[in-house]
C-alpha positions as CSV (number, residue, x, y, z in Angstrom):
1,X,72.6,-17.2,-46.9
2,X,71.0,-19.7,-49.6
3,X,70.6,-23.2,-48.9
4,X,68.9,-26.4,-51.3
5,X,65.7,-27.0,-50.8
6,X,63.7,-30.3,-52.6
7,X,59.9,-29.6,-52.8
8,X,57.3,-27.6,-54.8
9,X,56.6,-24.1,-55.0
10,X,52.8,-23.1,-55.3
11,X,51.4,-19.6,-55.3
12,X,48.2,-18.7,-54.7
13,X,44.8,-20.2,-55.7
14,X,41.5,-19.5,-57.6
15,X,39.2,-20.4,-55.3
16,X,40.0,-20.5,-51.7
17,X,37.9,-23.9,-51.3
18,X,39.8,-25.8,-54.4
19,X,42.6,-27.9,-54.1
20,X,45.4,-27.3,-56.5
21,X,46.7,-30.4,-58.8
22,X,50.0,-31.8,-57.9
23,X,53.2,-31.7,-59.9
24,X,56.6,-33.3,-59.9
25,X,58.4,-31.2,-57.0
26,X,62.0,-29.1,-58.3
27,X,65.0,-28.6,-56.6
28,X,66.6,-24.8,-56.6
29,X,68.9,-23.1,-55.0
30,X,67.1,-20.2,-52.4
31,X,67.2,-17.8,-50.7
32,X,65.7,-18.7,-47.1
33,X,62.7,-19.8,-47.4
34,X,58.9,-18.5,-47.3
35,X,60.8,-16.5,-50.1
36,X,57.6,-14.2,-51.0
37,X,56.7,-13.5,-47.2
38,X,60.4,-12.8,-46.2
39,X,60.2,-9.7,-48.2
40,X,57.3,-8.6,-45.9
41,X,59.6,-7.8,-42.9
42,X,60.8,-5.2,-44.9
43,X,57.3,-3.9,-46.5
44,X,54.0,-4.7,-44.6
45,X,55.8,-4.5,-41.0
46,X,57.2,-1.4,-41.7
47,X,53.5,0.1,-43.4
48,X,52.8,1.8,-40.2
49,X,55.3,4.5,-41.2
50,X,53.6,5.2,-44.3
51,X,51.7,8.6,-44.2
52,X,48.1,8.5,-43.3
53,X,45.4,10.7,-44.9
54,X,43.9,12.0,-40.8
55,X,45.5,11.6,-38.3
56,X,43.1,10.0,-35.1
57,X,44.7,9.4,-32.1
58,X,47.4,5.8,-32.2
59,X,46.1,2.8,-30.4
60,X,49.4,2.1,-28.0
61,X,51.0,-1.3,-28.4
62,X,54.3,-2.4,-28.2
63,X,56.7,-1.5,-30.9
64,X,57.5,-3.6,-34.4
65,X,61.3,-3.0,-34.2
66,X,63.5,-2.5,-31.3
67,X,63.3,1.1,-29.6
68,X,66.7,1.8,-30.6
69,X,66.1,2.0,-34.1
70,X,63.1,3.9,-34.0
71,X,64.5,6.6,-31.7
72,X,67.7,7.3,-34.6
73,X,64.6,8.5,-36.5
74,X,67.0,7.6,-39.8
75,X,65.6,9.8,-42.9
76,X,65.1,7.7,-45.7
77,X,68.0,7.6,-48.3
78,X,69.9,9.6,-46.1
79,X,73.5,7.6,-44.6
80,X,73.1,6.2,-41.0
81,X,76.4,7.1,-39.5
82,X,78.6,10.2,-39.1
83,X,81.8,10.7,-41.1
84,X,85.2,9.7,-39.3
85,X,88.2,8.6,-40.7
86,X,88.1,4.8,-40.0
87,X,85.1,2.9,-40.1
88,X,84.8,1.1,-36.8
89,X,81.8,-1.6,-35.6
90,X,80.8,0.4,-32.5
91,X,77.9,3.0,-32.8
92,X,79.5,3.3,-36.2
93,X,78.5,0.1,-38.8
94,X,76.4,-1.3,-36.2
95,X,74.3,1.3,-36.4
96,X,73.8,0.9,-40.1
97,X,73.0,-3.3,-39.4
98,X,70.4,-2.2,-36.6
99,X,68.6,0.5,-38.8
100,X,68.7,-1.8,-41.7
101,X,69.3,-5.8,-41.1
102,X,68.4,-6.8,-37.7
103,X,64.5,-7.3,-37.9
104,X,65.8,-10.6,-39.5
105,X,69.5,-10.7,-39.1
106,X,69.5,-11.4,-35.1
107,X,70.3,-14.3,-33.0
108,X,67.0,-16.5,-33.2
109,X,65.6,-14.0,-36.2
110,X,64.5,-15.6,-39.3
111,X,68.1,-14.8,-41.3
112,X,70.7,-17.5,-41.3
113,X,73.2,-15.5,-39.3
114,X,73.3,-12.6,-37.3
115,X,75.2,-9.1,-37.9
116,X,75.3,-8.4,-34.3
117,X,77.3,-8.9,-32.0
118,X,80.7,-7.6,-33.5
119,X,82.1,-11.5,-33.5
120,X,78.8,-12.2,-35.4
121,X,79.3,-9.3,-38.0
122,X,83.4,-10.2,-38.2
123,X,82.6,-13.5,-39.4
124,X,80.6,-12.5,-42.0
125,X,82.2,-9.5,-43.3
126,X,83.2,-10.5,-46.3
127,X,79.9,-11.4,-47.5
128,X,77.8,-8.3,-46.1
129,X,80.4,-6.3,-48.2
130,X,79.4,-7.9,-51.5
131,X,76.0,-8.6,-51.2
132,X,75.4,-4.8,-49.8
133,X,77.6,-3.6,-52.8
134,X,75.6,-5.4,-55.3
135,X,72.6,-4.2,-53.6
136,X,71.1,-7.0,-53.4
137,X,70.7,-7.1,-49.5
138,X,68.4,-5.1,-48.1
139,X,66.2,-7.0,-50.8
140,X,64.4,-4.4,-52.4
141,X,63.4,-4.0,-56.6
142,X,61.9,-1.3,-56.9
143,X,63.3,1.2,-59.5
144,X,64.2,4.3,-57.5
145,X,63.1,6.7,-60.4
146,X,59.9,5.9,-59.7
147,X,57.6,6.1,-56.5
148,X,58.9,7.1,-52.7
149,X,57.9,3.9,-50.7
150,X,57.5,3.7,-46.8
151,X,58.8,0.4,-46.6
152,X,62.1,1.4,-48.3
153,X,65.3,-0.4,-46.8
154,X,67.6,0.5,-49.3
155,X,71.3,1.6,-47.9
156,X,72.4,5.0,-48.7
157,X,75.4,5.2,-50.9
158,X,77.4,6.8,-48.4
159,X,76.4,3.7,-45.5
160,X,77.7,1.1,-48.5
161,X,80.8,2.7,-48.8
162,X,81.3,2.7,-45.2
163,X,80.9,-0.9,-44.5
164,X,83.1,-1.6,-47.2
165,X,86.0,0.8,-46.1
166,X,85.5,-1.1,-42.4
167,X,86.0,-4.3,-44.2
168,X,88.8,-3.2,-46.3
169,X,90.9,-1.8,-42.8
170,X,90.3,-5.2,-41.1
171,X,87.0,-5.0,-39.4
172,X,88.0,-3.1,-36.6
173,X,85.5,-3.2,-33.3
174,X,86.2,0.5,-31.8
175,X,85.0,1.4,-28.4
176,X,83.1,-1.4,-27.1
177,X,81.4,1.5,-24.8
178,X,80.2,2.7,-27.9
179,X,77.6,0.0,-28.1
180,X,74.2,-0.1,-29.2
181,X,71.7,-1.9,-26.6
182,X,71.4,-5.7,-27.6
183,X,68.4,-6.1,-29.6
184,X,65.1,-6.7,-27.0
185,X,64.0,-10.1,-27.6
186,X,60.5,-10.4,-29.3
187,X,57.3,-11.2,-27.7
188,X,54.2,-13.7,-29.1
189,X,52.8,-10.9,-30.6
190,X,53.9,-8.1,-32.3
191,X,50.8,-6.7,-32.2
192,X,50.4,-6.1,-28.0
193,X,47.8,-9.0,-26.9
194,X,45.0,-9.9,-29.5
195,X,41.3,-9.0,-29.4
196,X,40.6,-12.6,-30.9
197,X,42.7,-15.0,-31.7
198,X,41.5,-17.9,-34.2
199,X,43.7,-21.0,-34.5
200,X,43.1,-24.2,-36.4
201,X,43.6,-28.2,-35.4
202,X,47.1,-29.3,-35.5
203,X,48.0,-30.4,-38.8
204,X,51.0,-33.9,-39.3
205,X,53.7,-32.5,-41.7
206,X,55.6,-35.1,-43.7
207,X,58.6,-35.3,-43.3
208,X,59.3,-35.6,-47.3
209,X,56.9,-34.9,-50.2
210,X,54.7,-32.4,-51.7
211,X,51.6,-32.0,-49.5
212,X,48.3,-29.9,-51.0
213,X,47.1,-26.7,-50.1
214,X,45.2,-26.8,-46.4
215,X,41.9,-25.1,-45.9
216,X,40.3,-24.3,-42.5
217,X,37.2,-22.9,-42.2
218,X,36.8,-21.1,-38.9
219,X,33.5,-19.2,-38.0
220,X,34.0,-15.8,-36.8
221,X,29.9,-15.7,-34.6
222,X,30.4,-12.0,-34.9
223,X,27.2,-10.3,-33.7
224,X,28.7,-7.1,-35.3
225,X,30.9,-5.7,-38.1
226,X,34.5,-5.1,-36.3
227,X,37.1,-2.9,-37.8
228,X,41.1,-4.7,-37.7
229,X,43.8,-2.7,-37.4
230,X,46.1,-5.2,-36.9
231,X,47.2,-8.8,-37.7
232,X,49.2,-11.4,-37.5
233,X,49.9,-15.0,-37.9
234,X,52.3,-17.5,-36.3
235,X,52.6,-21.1,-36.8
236,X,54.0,-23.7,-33.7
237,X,56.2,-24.8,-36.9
238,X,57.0,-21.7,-39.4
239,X,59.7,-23.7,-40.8
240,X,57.6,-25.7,-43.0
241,X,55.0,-23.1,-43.4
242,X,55.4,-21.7,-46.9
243,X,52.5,-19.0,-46.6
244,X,49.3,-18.7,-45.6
245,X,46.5,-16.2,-46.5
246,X,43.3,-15.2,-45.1
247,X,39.8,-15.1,-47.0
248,X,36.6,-13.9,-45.6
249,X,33.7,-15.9,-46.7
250,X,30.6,-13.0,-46.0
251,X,27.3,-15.0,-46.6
252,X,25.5,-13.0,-43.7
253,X,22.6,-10.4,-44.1
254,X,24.2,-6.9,-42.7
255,X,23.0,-6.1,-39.0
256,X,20.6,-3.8,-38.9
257,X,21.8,-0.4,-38.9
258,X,24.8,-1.7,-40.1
259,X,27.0,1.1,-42.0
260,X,30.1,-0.3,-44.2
261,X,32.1,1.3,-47.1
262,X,31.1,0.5,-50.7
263,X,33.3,-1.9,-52.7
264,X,33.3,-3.1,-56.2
265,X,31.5,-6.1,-56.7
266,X,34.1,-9.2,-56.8
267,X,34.7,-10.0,-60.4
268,X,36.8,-12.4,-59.5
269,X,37.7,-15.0,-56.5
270,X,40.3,-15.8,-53.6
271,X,43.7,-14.8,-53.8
272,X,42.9,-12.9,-57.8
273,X,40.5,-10.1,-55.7
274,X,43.1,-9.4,-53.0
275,X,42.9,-11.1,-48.8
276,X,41.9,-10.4,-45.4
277,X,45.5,-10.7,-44.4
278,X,48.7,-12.5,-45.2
279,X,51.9,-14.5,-43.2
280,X,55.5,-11.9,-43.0
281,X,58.9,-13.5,-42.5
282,X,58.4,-15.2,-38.7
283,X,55.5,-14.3,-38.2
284,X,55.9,-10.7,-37.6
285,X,52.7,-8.7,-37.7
286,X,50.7,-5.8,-39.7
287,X,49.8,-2.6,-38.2
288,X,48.3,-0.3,-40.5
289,X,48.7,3.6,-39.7
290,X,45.9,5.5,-37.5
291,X,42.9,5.8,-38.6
292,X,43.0,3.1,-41.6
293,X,41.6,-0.6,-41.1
294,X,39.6,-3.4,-42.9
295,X,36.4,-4.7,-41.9
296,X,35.7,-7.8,-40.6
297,X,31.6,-8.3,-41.1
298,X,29.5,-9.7,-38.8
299,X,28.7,-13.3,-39.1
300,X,31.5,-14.1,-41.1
301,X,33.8,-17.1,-41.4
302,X,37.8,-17.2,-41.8
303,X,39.0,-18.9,-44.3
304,X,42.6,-20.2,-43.9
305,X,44.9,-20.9,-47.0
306,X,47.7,-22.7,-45.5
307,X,50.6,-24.0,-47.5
308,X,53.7,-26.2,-46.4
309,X,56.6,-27.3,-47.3
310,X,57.9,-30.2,-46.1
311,X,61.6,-29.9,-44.3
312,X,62.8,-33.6,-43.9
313,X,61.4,-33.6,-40.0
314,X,57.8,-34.9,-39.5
315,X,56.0,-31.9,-37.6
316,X,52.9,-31.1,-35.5
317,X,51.8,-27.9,-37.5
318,X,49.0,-25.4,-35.5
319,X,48.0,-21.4,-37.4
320,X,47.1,-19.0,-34.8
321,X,45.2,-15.8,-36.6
322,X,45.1,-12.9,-34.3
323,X,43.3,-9.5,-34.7
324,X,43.5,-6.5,-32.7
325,X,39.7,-4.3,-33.3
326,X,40.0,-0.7,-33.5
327,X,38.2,1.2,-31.1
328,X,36.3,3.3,-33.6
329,X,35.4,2.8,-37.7
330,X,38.4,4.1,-39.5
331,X,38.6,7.7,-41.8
332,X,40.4,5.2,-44.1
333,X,38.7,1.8,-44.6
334,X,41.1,-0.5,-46.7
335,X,39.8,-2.5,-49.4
336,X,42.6,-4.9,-51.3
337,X,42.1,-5.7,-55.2
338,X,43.9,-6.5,-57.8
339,X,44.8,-6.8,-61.6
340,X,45.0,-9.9,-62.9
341,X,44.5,-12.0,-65.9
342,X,44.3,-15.5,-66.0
343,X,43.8,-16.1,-69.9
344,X,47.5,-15.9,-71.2
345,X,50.0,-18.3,-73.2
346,X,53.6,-17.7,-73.2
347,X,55.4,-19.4,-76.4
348,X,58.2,-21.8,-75.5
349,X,61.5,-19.6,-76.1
350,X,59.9,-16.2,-75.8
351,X,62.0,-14.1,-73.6
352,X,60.1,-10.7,-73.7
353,X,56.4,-12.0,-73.4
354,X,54.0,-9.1,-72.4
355,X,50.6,-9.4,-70.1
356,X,48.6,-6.9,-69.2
357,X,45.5,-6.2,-67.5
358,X,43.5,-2.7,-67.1
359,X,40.5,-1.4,-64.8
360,X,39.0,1.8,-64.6
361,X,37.9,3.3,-61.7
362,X,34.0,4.6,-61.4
363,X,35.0,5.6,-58.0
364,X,37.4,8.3,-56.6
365,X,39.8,6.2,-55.3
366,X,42.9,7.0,-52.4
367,X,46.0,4.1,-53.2
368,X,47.9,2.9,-50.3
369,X,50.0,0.1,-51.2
370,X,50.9,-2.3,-54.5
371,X,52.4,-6.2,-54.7
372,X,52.8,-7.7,-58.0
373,X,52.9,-11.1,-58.2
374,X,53.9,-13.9,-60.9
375,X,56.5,-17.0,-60.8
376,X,59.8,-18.2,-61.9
377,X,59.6,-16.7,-65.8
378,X,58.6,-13.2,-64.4
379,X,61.1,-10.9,-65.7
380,X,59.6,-7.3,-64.9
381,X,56.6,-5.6,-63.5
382,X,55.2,-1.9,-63.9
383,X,51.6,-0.4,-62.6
384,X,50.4,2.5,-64.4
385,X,48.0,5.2,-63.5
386,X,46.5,6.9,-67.0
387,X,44.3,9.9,-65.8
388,X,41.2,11.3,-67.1
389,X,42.8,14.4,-68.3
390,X,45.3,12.0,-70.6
391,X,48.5,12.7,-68.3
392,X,50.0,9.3,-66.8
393,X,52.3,8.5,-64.1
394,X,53.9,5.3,-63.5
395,X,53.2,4.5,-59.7
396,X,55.9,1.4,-59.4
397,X,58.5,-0.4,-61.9
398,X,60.3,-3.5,-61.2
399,X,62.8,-3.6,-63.8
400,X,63.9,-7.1,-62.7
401,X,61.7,-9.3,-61.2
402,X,62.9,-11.6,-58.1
403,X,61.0,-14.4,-57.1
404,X,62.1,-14.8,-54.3
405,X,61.8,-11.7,-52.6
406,X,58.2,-10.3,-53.8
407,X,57.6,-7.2,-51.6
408,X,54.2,-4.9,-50.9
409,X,55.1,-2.1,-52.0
410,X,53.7,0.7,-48.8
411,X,53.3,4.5,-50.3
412,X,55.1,7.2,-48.4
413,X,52.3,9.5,-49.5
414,X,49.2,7.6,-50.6
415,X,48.1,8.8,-54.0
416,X,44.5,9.9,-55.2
417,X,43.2,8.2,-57.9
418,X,40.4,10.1,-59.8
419,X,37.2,8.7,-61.1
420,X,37.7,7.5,-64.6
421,X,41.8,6.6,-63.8
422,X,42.8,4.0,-65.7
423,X,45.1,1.3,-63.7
424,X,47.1,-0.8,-65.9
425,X,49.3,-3.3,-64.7
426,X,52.2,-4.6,-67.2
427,X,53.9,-7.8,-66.6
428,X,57.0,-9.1,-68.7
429,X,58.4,-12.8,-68.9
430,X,61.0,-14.6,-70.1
431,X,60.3,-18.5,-71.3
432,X,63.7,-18.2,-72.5
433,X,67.1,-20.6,-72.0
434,X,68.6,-17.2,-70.9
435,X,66.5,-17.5,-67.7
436,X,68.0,-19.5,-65.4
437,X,65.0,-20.2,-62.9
438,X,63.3,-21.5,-66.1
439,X,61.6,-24.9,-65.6
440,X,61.0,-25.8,-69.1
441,X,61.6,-23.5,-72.1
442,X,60.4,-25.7,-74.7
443,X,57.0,-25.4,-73.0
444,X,53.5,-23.0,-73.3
445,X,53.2,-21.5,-70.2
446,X,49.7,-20.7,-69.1
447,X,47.9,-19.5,-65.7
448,X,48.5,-21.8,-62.7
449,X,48.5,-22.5,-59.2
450,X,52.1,-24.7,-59.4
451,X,55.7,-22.2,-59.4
452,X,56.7,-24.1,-63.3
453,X,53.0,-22.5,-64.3
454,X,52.6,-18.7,-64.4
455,X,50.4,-15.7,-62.5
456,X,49.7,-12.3,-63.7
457,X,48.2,-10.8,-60.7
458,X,48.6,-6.7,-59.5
459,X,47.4,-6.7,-55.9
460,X,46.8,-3.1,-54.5
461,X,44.8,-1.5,-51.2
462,X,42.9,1.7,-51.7
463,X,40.3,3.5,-50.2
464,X,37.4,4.0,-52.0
465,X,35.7,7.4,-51.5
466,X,31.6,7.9,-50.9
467,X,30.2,7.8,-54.2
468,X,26.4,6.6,-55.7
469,X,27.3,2.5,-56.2
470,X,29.4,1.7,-59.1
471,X,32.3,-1.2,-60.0
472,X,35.1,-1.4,-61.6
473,X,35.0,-2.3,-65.0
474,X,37.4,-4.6,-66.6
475,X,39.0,-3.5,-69.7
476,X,40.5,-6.3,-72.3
477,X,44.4,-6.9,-71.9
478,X,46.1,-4.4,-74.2
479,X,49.6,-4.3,-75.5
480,X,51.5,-1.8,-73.7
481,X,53.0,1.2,-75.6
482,X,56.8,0.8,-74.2
């Protein structure tokens, strides 16, 4: 499941027009690649079952995971299988793989192996019974005593202990007429065919190197705002494609008559004041629940933030962008933000730094979704909401930070956020020998574009609610009372 890789690790940038400095690349051990995208299969493919504030008629297209999945309806945190007395592979642990490790563990899926068929799953059974023991597969950090999340893949206690009693008795395969439909193979688009689909030039990949942060700069000639419900991106190449994100550059007067949603005025730019839209582990797309989209204003351009990572095979690299329009404005338009702050230093040896960064909220607000982000001395990650009546309540802790799984965090339930609520977003790091993806102890670490510097950046979507105009107001960084 991990293989070397030689080559930098960037994250994202200030401005979506500037080039980040280069730096010597590193060599680490990962898990597969894209590492902060693979986590998306899990979290912004699996946002459409989060619970929507109305509920307007679905726009049909075809579904994100295969049909037999959906149609077990599995209840979150609730075990997959029924009880018997042995353990058996046949519509009894293969269940448990297809409800939980198959939208990346299948033949020609993103994972390095599959779990199904049984040959597949007997080969590898060792392994899937540690790694599922130790939780750390389905990847997911998210303190359970905290939040109920959408996206959750998490294994129920009682599925764990099953696949480790079938591996414990030998594996056995059981009735092979007991077997689950193979897995439908995936079209193009997971979205059902695009609206509009915007692609850049191809782009010659290296073979060997660190190559810069790619810009494109596509013009939208929109004539009217459009509302996106949906979106994806796939690369001819996704193998050396590390991530790419999507900025709207809106430098066009409103049409006339024109009616959009009020959002605070950007404080700050590209990826520090949220995206348009963002890469998922193969290119899997985004469907956000009925009745809740982002707009896409007339006359604007794309931007396109696209960065690779060379694999030791020159390539031919093309994006593809597509959108799917919804056929009506949305109840809930989605505006992404964030906390960040880019004005830290962490001492050399400090393994317990603290950053924070606070807004208030002028608006009533609706929260959908939150993705904390830093780099390799991130240790832990907690957003707080602080309410106008005093009370607080801790919307999302990441006791122990991963780097290379950084998830979007989907709400079941999306939470209301009175005017006046005080967001804070606490980040912990450790500059530390004691970490072991520690470039440099001995170093300050400030605010950077490269993996060896740091981010401090709380991403979150809400819905803002109709209000007289007002903005968020940036509070200073505050010591957080642990």
């Amino acid at each position: 499941m991990y293989r070397t890789r030689t080559g930098p690790r960037e994250s994202l940038p200030i401005q979506p027009g500037q080039q980040p400095g280069t730096k010597g690349g590193i060599t680490k051990t990962l898990k597969p690649a894209h590492h902060h995208i693979i986590a998306a299969v899990f979290s912004l493919q699996l946002a459409i079952q989060a619970e929507p504030t109305q509920l307007p008629d679905q726009v049909k297209r075809p579904p994100m995971v295969d049909a037999t999945s959906q149609e077990q309806a599995i209840e979150k945190g609730k075990p997959v299988t029924a009880v018997q007395d042995t353990p058996v592979f046949y519509g009894d642990v293969e269940k448990i793989f297809r409800a939980h490790c198959t939208d990346c563990h299948q033949s020609g899926g993103y994972a390095p192996f599959s779990v199904v068929p049984y040959e597949n799953a007997r080969r590898h059974a060792r392994m899937i019974a540690e790694v599922v023991d130790e939780r750390r597969m389905p990847p997911w950090s998210a303190s359970p005593a905290y939040g109920h999340f959408a996206n959750d893949p998490s294994l129920a206690t009682a599925d764990i202990e099953r696949i480790k009693q079938w591996v414990a008795t030998g594996t056995p395969a059981g009735e092979v007429a007991k077997a689950l439909p193979p897995v439908p193979p995936r079209p193009q688009w997971d979205i059902g065919k695009p609206d509009v689909v915007y692609e850049t030039e191809p782009a010659d990949i290296a073979a060997e190197g660190q190559m810069p942060y790619r810009y494109v700069r596509i013009p939208t000639h929109l004539t009217e705002d459009r509302w996106v419900d949906a979106t994806q991106i796939i690369s001819t190449s996704p193998q050396v494609v590390h991530h790419v994100l999507i900025f709207i550059e809106d430098n066009a007067p409103a049409p006339a008559g024109a009616v959009r949603p009020w959002t605070p005025d950007s404080d700050q730019g590209g990826g520090l004041n949220g995206s348009f839209a963002t890469t998922m582990a193969a290119g899997r797309g985004l469907i956000y629940p009925p009745g809740r989209a982002k707009l896409l204003p007339a006359g604007a351009t794309i931007v396109m933030q696209i960065h690779y990572t060379p694999d030791g095979t020159p390539h031919q690299s093309k994006t593809m962008l597509g959108l799917h329009f919804a056929k009506q404005p949305p109840t809930e338009p989605v505006d992404s933000r964030s906390l960040a702050n880019v004005t830290f230093m962490i001492p050399p040896g400090d393994p317990a730094h603290v950053v924070t960064s606070t807004k208030v909220l002028l608006r009533d607000a609706t929260l959908f979704s939150l993705r904390p982000h830093m780099h390799l001395r991130g240790k832990s990650f907690r957003y707080i909401a602080e309410f106008p009546d005093g009370s607080q309540e801790v919307l999302l802790d990441v006791p122990k930070w991963d780097f290379e799984w950084q998830v979007e965090y989907v709400l079941a339930k999306p939470r209301f956020l009175p005017k006046g609520t005080r967001l804070r977003a606490i980040a912990t790091y450790d500059n530390s020998k004691a970490n072991e993806n520690n470039p440099d102890p001995t170093k300050s670490v400030f605010f950077g574009l490269q993996s060896t510097e740091e981010m401090m950046i709380g991403y979150f979507e809400v819905m803002w609610h109709d209000e007289p105009k007002s903005a968020s107001i940036d509070l200073p960084a505050q010591a957080p009372k642990l």
